[in-house]
N, C-alpha and C positions, 0 to 999 in steps of 0.2 A: 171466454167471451169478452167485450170491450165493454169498458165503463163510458159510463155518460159522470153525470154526477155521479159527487162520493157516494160509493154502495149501491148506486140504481147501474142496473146494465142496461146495454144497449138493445138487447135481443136480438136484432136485424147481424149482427155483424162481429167477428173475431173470433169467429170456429175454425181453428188449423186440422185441415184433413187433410191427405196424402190424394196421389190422386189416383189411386187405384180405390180408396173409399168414395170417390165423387162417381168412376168408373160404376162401381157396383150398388150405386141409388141410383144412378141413371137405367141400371140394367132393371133392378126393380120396380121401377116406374114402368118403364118400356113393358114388361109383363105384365102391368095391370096390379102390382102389388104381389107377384106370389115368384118365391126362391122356392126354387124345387120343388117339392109336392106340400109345399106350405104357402096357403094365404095368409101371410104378413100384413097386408093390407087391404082394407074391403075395395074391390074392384069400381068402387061408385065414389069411394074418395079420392082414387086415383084420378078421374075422369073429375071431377069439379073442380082439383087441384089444379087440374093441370089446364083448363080452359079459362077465357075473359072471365075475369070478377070485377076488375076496373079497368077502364079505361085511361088509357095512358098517354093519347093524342097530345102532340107539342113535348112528349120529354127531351125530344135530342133528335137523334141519329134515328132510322127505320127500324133495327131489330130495340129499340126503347119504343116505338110509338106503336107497338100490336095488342098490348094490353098485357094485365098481371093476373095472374090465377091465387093461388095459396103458396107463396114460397117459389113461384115458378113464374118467368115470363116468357111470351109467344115470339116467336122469333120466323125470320120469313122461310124456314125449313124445319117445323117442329116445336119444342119447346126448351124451354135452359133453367136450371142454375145458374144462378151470376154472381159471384163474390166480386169483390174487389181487384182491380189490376188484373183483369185477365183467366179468373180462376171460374171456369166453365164446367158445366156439367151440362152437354148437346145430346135431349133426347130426339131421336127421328124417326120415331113410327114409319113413314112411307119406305125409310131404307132398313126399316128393322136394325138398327145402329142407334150405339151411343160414343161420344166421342168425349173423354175427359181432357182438358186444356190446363195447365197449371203455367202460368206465365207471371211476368213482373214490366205489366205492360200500361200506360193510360192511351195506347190507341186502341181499344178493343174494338169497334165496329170495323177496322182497316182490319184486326184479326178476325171478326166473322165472318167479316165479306171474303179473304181468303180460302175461309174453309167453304164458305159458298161457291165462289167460282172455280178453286182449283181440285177440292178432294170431291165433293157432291159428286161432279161429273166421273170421276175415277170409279166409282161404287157400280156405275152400270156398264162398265169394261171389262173385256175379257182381259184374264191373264195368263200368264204363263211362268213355267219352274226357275226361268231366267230371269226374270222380271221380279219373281222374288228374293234371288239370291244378289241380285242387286240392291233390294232393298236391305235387307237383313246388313248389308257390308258397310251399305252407308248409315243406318244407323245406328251401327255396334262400332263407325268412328266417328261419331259423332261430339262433339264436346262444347262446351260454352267457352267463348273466346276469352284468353286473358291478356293484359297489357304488358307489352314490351318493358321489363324491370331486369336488373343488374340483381344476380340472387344472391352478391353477398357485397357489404361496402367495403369500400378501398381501405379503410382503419376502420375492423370488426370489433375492437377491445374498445372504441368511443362510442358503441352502440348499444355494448351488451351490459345487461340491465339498468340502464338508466329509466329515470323514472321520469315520461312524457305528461305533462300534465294537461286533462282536456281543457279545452278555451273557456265553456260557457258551463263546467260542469256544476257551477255553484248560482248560476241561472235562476230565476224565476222557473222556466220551464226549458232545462238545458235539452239538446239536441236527442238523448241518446242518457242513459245510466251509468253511463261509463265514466271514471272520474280519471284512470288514468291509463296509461298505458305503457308495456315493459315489452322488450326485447329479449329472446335467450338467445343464445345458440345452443344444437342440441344435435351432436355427431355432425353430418354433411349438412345440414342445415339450420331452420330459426324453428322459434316458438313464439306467437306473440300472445300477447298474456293481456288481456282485458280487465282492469281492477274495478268495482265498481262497491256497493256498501256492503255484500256480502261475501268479499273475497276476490279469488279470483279464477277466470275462463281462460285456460291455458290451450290455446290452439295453434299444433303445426303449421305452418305457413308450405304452400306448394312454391315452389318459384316457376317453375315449366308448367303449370296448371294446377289442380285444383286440389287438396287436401281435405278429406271427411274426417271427420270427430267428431266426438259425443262431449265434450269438456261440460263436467255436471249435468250430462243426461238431455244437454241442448245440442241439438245436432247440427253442426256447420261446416261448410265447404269453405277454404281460406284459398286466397291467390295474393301473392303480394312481393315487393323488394326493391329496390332501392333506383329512383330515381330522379329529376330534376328538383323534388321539392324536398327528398330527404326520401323516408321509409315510408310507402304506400303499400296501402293492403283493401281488398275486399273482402266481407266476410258476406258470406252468403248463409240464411238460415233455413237451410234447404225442407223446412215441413215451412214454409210461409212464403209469400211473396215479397219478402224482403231482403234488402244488403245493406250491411251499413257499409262505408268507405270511411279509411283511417287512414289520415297521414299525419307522422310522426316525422317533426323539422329539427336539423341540429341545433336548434335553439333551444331543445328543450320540452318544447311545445307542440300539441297536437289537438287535431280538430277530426270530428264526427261527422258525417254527413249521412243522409237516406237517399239511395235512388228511388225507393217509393214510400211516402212518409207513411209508420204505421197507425191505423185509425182509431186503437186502442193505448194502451199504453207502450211507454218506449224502453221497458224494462229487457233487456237484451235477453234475462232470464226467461220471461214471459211467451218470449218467440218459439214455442216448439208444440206440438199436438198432445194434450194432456191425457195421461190414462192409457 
């Protein structure tokens, strides 16, 4: 969970779930509280949860202004989970549907209105055998885009293990935990190695796309390699909505960036679903 003040948590916010877990509260809800031949939950606190208990007029955008129940707000198709950046859990009673969303997004109302105007309609269409072997192709190639990078530098042996040191890591409130950063080579490819107070997160670098590890049990997708500004890399922490971005300059020198800042702490350990 995220902290607020030292030792006080925030409780609203910084539960890392997968999103086949957000899937299967959704589907629980949607039943009224009961998996299988078990009532989990009393079917009457389903139903007060999940309706107005405040009023929410003036928060923002249409699916913020329908009001909030217990942990759930009304949405112009049903009701949701709503994490942060994107991370949805769409219950819809009238389609008998839930739909879990895990994004790394701050336009979300652009992303519900999508799934309003473009899949809603889809639900009450006929299909056909072909229509799903289309879909199954395109999303079995599916992939998240990486950038145009050179997968190895032109002088390998001024790269390898040098020690990049982060800009603000001695900060007040530096960017990221990370104090420094190291380059391997490792057979056909790199490893890039995140130093931070407790060691180090040794992560294969993908050059043609995306590389999974577990370096100390924290799971991340790496994309990264060499180009206008030195060694660029994404690291994605695939049970959260976030990435950090690392570029390491031949100066020496290397900076931390968030495509979405995290709302608890920025302990890069901290990133992954505990338990």
């Amino acid at each position: 969970m995220g902290a607020g003040a030292p030792g006080v948590e925030i409780g609203f916010s910084g539960l890392h779930a997968t999103t086949d877990a957000a899937a299967r509260l959704g589907q629980l809800y949607l039943q009224r509280g009961r998996w299988g031949d078990t009532q989990l939950l009393d079917a009457e606190w389903v139903d007060e949860a999940t309706r107005v208990q405040v009023a929410t007029d003036g928060e923002g955008t249409i699916d913020w202004n329908l009001g909030y129940g217990f942990q759930f707000w009304q949405s112009q198709h049903g009701y949701r989970g709503d994490g942060a950046y994107g991370q949805f859990c769409l219950v819809l009673p009238e389609h008998d549907a839930v739909l879990a969303v895990t994004t790394e997004s701050t336009a979300t109302q652009d992303l519900l209105q999508a799934v309003w105007s473009l899949l809603l309609p889809a639900f009450d269409r006929e299909t056909d055998a072909a229509a799903d072997v289309r879909l199954a192709s395109r999303l079995a190639s599916a992939r998240l885009a990486t950038p145009a990078l050179a997968p190895h530098p032109r002088d390998p042996a001024s790269w390898s293990d040098v020690v990049f040191s982060v800009a603000d890591a001695d900060a007040a409130q530096p960017t990221s935990s990370v104090r420094e950063v190291r380059l391997r080579p490792d057979g056909e490819g790199w490893v890039l190695v995140l130093v931070d107070a407790l060691g180090e997160l040794a992560c294969p670098v993908g050059a043609d796309g995306w590389t999974v590890s577990e370096p100390e049990g924290v799971p991340v997708g790496v994309t990264g390699g060499w180009g206008d500004a030195g060694f660029e890399a994404e690291v994605a922490f695939i049970e959260t909505p976030h990435t950090l971005r690392v570029v390491c300059a031949p100066s020496g020198a290397a900076t931390t960036s968030w495509v979405t800042e995290p709302l608890g702490s920025h302990d890069v350990r901290s990133l992954r679903r505990l338990g």
